[in-house]
Each structure stands twice: as structure tokens, then as C-alpha cells.
C-alpha positions in Angstrom: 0.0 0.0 0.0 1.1 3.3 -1.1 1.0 6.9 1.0 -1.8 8.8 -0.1 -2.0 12.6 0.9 -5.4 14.8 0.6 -5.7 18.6 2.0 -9.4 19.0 3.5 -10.6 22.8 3.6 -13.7 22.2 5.4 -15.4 19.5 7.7 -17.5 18.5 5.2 -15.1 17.9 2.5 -13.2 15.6 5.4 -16.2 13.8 5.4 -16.9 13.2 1.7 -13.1 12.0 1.7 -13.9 9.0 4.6 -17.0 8.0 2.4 -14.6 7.2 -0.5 -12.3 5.8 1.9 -15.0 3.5 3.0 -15.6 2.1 -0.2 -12.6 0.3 -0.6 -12.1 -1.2 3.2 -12.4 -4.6 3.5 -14.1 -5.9 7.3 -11.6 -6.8 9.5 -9.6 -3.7 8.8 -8.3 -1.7 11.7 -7.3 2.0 11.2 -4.8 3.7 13.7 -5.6 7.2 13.9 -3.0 9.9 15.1 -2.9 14.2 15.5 -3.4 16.6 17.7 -6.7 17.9 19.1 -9.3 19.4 16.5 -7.8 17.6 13.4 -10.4 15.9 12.0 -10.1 12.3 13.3 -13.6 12.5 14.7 -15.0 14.3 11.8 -13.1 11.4 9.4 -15.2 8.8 11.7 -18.2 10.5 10.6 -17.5 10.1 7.5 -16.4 6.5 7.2 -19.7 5.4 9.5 -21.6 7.4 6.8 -19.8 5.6 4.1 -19.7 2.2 5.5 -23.7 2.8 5.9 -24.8 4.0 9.3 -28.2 5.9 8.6 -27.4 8.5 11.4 -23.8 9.4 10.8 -25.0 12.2 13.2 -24.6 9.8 16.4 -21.0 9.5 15.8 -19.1 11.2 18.8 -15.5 11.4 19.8 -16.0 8.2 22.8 -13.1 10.1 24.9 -15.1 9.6 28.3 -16.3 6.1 27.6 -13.4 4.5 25.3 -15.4 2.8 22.8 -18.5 3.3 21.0 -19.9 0.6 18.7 -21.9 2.1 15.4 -24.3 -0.2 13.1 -23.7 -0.1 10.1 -23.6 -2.6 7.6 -20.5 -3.0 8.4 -20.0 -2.5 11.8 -17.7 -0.1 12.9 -16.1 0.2 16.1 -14.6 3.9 17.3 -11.7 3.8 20.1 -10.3 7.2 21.5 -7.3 6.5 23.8 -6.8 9.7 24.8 -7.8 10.2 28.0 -6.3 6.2 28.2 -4.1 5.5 31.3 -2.9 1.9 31.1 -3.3 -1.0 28.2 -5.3 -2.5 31.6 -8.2 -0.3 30.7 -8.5 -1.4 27.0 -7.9 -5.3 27.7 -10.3 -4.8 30.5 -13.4 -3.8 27.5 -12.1 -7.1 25.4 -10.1 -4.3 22.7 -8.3 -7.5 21.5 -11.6 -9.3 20.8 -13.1 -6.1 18.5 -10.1 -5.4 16.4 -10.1 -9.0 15.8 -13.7 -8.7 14.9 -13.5 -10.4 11.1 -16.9 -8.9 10.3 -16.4 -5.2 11.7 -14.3 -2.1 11.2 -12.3 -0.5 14.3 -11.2 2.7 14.4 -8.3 3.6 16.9 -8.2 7.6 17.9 -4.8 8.5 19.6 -3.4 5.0 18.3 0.1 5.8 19.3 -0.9 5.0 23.2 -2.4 1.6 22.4 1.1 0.7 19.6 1.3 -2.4 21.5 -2.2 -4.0 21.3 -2.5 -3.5 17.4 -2.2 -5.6 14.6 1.2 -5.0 12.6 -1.6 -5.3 9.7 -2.8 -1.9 10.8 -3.3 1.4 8.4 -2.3 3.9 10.0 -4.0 7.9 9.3 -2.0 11.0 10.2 -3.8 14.2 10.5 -2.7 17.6 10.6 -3.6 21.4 11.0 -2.6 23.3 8.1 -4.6 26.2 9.3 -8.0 27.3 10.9 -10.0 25.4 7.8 -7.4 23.4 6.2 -6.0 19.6 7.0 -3.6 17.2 5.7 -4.3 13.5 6.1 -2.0 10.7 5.6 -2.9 7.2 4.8 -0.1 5.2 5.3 
């Protein structure tokens, strides 16, 4: 897999980019997401949920109090933010191991770097960054 590189100017055009990203994932998938606060790793979650067909891509919220939230889609999709994470204890604790294993589902890993241990080497990895107040580069890797 090649790098691929995209500049967003809006939340909405970060959106129509995880739609097309959708497309293409296969279930089983997990996608390590990385970047500071504000950009745009939430926002692509919206996106893929919408794209991997959740009928209220609306519902989708950063999980940063709770861990994990679990979307149904067609394909289901399961959003992780580590942020606020403290050990590894905490995600082997909700069975992490036994979603991103999940064959059928999609898992989505916010602030991926503090959870490097626990993933698959088979991982894609997404890097976003600010460019400016609209603007946002995002790495697929």
C-alpha cells in the first residue's frame, strides 16, 4: 500500500473523503488514527460510518469519556479514543483484542500511538494535521 495525501478545507469535504475511503475497506480492517486535538479524526469517523452505511452518521461522537462506542452499520464499525487512556489495563479490560479482531467489523483507533502495543502490525495507519483554521492534511499510510 502506497501513501496517499489529501488537504481537506472544510469538515464536510473531510467527510466526503472517509465516504470514499470506505468504499474500498475490507471488514476486519483496523485503522490507527494519530494528530493533535481538533484535526479531524472525529470528523473522518463520521465520515467512514456514513460511508460504510450507518443511517445517522450524526450519532457519531469522539467516545473520549467512555473508550469505545460501537456504530451499526452494515458493516460495523467500532470507534476507540485513547486519549484520556491510562494503562493498556483499561482497553484489555473492554475485550479491545476481541473487537479489532472482529472479522466482520471495522475498528477505528483515535490517539493509536498510546495503544502501539495491542495493534495488529496489519494496521493502516492515518495521520492528521492542522494546516490552518480550515485546512487539514491527512495521511494514509
Amino acid at each position: 500500500m502506497k501513501k496517499q495525501t489529501v488537504i481537506t478545507t472544510s469538515a464536510d469535504e473531510t467527510v466526503r473523503f472517509a465516504k470514499r475511503f470506505a468504499v474500498d475497506l475490507e471488514p476486519g480492517r483496523v485503522l490507527c488514527l494519530e494528530g493533535q486535538l481538533g484535526s479531524g479524526k472525529t470528523t473522518f469517523i463520521k465520515g467512514l460510518a456514513e460511508g460504510l452505511g450507518l443511517r445517522r452518521p450524526e450519532q457519531v461522537k469522539s467516545p473520549t469519556f467512555v473508550l469505545m462506542h460501537v456504530y451499526k452499520a452494515k458493516t460495523p464499525l467500532y470507534h476507540f479514543d485513547c486519549y484520556r487512556l491510562n494503562s493498556l489495563e483499561e482497553l484489555e479490560n473492554i475485550g479491545f483484542q476481541d473487537f479489532i479482531s472482529d472479522p466482520h467489523a471495522i475498528s477505528c483507533v483515535e490517539w493509536a500511538e498510546k495503544a502501539k502495543e495491542l495493534l495488529p502490525e496489519t494496521a493502516r495507519h492515518i495521520r492528521f494535521e492542522i494546516l490552518d483554521a480550515s485546512r487539514r492534511r491527512i495521511t494514509v499510510f
